[in-house]
N, CA, C and O atoms as CSV, one atom per row, in Angstrom:
chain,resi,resn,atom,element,x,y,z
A,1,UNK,N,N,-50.536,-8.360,-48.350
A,1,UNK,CA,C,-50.052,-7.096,-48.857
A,1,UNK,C,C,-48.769,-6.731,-48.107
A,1,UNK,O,O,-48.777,-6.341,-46.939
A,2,UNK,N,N,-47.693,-6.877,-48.831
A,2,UNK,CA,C,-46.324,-5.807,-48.329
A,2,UNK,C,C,-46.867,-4.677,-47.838
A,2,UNK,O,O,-47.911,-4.120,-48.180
A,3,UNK,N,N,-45.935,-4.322,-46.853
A,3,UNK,CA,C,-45.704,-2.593,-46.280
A,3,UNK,C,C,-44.152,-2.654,-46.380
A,3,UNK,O,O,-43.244,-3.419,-46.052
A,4,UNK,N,N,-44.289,-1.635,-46.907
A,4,UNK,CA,C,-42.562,-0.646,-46.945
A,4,UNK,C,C,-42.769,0.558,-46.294
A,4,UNK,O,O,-43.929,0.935,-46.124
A,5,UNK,N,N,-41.594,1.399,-45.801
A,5,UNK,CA,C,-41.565,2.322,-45.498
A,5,UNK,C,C,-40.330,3.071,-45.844
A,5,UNK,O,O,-39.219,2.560,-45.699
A,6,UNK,N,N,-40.556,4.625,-46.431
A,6,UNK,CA,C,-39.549,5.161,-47.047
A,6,UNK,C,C,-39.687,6.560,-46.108
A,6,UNK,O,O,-40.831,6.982,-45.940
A,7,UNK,N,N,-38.722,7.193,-45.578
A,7,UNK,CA,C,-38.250,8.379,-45.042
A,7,UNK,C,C,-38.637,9.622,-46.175
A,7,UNK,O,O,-38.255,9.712,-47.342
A,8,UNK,N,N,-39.355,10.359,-45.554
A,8,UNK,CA,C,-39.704,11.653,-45.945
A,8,UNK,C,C,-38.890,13.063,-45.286
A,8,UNK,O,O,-38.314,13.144,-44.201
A,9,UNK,N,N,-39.009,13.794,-46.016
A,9,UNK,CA,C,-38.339,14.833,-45.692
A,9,UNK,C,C,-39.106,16.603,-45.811
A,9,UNK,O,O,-38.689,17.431,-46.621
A,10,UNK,N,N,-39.758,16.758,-45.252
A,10,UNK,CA,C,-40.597,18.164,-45.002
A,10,UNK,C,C,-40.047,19.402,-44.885
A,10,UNK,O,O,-39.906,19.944,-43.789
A,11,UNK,N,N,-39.779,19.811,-45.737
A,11,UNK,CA,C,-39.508,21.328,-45.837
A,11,UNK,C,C,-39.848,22.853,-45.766
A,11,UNK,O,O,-40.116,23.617,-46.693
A,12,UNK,N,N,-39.773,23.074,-44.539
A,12,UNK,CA,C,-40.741,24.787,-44.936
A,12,UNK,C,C,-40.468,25.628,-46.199
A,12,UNK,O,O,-39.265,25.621,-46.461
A,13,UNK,N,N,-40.980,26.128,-46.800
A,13,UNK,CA,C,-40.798,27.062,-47.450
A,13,UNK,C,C,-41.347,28.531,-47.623
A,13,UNK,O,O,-42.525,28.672,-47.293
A,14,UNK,N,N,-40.661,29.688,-48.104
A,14,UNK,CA,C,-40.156,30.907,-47.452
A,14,UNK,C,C,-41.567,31.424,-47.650
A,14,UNK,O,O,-41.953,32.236,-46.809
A,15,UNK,N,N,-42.714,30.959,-48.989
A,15,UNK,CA,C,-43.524,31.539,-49.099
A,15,UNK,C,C,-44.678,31.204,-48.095
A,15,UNK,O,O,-45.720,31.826,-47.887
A,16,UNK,N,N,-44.073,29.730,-47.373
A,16,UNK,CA,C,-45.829,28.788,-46.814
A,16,UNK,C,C,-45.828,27.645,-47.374
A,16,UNK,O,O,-45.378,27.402,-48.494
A,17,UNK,N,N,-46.354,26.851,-46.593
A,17,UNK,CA,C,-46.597,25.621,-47.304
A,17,UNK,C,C,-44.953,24.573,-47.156
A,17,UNK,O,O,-43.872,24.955,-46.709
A,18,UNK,N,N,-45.318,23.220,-47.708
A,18,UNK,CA,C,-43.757,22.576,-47.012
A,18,UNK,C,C,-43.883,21.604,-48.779
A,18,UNK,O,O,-44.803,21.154,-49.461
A,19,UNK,N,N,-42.500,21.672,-48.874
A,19,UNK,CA,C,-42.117,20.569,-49.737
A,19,UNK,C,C,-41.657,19.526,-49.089
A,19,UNK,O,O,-41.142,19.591,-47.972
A,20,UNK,N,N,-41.880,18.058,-50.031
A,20,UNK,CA,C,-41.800,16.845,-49.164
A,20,UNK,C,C,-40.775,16.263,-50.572
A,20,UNK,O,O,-41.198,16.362,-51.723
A,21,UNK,N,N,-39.539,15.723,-50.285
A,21,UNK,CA,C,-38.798,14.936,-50.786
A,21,UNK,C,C,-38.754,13.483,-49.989
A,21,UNK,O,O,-38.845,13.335,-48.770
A,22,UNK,N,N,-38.568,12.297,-51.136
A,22,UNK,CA,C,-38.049,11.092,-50.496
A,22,UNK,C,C,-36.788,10.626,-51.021
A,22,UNK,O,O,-36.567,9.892,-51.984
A,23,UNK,N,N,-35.992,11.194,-50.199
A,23,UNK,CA,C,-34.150,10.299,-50.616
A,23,UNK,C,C,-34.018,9.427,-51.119
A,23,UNK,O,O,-33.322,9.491,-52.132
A,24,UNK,N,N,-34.605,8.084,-50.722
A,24,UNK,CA,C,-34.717,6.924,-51.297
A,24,UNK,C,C,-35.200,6.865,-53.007
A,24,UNK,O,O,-34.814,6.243,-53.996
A,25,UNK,N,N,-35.852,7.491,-52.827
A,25,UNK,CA,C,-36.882,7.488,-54.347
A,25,UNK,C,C,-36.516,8.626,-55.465
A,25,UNK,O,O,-36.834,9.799,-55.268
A,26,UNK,N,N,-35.798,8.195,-56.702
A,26,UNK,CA,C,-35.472,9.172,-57.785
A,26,UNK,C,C,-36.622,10.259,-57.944
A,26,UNK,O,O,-37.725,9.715,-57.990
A,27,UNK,N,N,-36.655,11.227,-58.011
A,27,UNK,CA,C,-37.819,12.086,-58.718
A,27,UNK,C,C,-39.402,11.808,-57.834
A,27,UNK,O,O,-40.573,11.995,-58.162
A,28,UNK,N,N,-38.979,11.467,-57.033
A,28,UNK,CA,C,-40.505,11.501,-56.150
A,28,UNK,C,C,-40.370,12.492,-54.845
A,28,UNK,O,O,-39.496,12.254,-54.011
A,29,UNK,N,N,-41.287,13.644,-54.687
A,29,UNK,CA,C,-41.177,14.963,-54.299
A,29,UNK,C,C,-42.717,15.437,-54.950
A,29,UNK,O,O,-43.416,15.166,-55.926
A,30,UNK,N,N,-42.745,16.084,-54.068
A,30,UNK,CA,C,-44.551,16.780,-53.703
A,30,UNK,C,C,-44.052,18.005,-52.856
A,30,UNK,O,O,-42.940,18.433,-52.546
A,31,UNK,N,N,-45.702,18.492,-52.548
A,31,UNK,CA,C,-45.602,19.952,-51.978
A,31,UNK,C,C,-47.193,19.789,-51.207
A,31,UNK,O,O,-47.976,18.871,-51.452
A,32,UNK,N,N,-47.409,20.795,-50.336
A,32,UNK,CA,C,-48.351,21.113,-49.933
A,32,UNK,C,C,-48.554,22.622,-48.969
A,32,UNK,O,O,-47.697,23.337,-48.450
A,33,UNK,N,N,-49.918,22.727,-48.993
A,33,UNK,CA,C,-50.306,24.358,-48.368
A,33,UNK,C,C,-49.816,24.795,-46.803
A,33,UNK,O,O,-49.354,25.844,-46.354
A,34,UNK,N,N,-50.162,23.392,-46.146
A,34,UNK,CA,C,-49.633,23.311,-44.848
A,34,UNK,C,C,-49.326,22.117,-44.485
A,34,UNK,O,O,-49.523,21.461,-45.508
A,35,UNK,N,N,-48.863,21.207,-43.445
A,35,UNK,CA,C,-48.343,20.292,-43.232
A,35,UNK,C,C,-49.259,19.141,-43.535
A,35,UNK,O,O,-48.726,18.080,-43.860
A,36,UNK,N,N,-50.642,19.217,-43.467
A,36,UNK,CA,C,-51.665,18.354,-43.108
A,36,UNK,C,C,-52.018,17.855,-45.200
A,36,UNK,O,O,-52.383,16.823,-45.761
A,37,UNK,N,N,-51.589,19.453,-45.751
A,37,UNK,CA,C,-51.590,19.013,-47.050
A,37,UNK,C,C,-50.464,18.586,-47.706
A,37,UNK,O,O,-50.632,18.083,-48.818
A,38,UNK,N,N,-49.404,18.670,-47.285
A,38,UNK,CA,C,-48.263,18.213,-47.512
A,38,UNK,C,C,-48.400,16.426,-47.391
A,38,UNK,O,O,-48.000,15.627,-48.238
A,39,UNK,N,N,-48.958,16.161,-46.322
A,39,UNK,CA,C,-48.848,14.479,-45.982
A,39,UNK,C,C,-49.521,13.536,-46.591
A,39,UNK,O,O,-49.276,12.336,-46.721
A,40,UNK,N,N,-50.812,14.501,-47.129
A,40,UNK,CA,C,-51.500,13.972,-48.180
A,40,UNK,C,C,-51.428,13.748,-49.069
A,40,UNK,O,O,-52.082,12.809,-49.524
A,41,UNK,N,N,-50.378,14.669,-50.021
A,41,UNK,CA,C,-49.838,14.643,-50.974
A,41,UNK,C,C,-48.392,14.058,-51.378
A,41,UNK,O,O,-47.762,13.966,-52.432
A,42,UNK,N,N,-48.177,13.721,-50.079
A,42,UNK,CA,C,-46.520,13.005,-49.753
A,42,UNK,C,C,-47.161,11.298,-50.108
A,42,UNK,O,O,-46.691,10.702,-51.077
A,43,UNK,N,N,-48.478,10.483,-49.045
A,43,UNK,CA,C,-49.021,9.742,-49.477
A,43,UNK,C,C,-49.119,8.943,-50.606
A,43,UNK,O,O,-48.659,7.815,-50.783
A,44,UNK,N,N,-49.959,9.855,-51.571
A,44,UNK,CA,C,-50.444,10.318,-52.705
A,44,UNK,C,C,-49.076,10.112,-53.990
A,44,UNK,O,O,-49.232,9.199,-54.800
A,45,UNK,N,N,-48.323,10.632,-54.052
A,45,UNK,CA,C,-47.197,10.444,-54.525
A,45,UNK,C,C,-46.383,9.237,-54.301
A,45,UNK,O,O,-45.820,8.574,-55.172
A,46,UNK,N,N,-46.390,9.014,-52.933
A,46,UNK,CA,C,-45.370,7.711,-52.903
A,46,UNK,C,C,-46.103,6.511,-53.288
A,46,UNK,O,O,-45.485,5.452,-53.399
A,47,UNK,N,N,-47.789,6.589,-53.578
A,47,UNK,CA,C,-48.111,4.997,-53.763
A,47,UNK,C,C,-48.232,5.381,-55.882
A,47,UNK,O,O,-48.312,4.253,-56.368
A,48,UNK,N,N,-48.254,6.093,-56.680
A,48,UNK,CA,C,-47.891,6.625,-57.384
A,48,UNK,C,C,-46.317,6.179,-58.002
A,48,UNK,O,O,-46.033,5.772,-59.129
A,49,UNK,N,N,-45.560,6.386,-56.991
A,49,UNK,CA,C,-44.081,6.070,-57.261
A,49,UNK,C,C,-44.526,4.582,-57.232
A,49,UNK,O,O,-44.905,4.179,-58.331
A,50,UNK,N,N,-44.572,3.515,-56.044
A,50,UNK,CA,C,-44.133,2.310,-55.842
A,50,UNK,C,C,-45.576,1.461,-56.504
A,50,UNK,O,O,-45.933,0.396,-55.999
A,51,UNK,N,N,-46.079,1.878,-57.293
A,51,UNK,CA,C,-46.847,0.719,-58.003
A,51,UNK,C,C,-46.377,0.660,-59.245
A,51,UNK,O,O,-46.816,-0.178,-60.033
């Protein structure tokens, strides 16, 4: 099995909770409640994107 690794980018936002963009990757971007749900959902998304 390949491993890649792509740079994430975590964002607070004003209401709570962090948005997660990946530069590398067109249109792949998630969100979460707090950081711990953010990473899960950053995860979650990027194996989503690369299959």
């Amino acid at each position: 099995m390949a491993k890649y690794a792509y740079p994430a980018v975590f964002s607070p936002e004003e209401g709570g909770g962090f948005s997660v963009n990946f530069p590398d990757l067109e249109s792949c971007y998630t969100c979460g409640d707090d950081m711990v749900d953010a990473l899960t959902m950053a995860e979650d998304v990027l194996a989503l994107v690369i299959t």
